[in-house]
C-alpha positions in Angstrom: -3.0 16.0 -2.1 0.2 15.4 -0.1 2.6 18.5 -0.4 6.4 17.5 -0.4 9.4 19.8 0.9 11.9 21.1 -1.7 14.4 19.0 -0.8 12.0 15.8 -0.5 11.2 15.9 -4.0 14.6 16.9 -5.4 16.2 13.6 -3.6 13.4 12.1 -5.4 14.1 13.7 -9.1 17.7 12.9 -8.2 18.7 10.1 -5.6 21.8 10.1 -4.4 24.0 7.0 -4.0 21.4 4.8 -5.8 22.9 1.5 -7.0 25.0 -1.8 -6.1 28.0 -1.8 -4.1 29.6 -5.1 -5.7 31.8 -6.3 -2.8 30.1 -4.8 0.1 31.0 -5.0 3.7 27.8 -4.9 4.8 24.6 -5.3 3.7 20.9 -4.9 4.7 17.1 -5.5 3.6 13.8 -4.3 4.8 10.3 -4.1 3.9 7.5 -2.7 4.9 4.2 -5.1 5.2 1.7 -2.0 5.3 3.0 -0.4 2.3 4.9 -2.6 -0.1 8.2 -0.5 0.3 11.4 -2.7 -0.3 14.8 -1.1 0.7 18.2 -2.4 0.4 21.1 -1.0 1.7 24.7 -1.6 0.6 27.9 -0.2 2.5 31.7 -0.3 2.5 33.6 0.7 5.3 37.5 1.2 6.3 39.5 2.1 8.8 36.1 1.8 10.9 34.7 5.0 8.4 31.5 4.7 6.4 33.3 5.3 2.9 30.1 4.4 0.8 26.4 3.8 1.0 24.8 2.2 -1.9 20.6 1.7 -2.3 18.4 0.2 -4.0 14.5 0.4 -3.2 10.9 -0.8 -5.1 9.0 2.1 -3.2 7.2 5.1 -3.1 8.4 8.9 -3.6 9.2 9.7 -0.3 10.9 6.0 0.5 13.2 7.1 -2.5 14.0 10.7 -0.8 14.8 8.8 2.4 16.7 6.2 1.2 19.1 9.3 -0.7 18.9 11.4 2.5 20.4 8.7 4.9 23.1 7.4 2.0 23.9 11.4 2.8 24.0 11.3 6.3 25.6 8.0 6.8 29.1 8.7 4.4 31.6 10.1 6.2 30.6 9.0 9.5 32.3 6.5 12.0 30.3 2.9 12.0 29.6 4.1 15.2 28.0 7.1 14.5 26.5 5.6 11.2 24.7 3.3 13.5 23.3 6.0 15.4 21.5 7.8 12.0 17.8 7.9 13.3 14.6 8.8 11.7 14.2 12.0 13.2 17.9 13.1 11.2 16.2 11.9 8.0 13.5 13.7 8.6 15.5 17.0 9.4 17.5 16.7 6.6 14.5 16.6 4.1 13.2 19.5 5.6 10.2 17.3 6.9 7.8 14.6 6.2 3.8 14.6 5.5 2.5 12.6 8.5 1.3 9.6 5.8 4.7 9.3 5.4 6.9 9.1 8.3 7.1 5.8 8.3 9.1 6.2 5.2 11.9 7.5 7.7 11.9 4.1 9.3 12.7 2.5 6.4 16.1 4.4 5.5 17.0 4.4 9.6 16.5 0.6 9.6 18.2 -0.5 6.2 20.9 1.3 7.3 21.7 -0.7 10.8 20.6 -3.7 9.2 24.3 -3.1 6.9 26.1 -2.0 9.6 24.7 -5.3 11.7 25.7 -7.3 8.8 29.2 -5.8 8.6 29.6 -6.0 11.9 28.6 -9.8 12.2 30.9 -10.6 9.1 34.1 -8.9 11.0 33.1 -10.6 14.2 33.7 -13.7 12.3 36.7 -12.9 10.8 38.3 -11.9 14.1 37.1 -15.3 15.6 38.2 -17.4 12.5 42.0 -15.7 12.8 42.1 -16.3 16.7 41.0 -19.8 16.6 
């Protein structure tokens, strides 16, 4: 049996940020072929501030923790910094990951630069379109 951390199954009892950001910024989608996990990630920014992380995921308990966990670690921080939010932080702030389950970590990390990506791409655009 696969034993959890505290604060791996209470993210799981009680994700955080779960939902639809209606008019998002940014948003990105991932899946993993191995498992079946599906994450998408939804985030608003201003002032170049994360101000919200939104998820939505078809996935296992510890996808679900990991998914909450980054939402956490991504709000409040600078897109640049956001961008930055690795696998090994959502790891750390779960308090750790069974092995079988790492790749759970990936998921969240990767959702969350695919928005970011996204956002990024949109406002690229924007600044092109005004210039032009």
């Amino acid at each position: 049996m696969i034993e959890y951390s505290e604060k791996v199954l209470e993210h799981f009892k009680n994700p955080r940020n779960a939902g639809v950001i209606e008019d998002a910024d940014g948003i990105g989608e991932i899946g993993d072929k191995n498992c079946g996990d599906v994450l998408r990630v939804f985030i608003k920014v201003a002032r170049d501030k994360v101000t919200d992380v939104k998820f939505q995921i078809r996935g296992c308990g510890a996808a679900i923790a990991c998914a909450s966990a980054m939402t956490e670690l991504a709000i409040g921080k600078g897109i640049d910094d956001a961008l930055m939010v690795s696998e090994d932080d959502i790891v750390e702030a779960l308090d750790g990951l069974p092995e079988a389950k790492l790749h759970c970590s990936n998921l969240g990390a990767a959702g969350l630069r695919k928005a970011i990506l996204d956002y990024f791409e949109k406002n690229l655009t924007k600044e092109c379109s005004n210039e032009i």
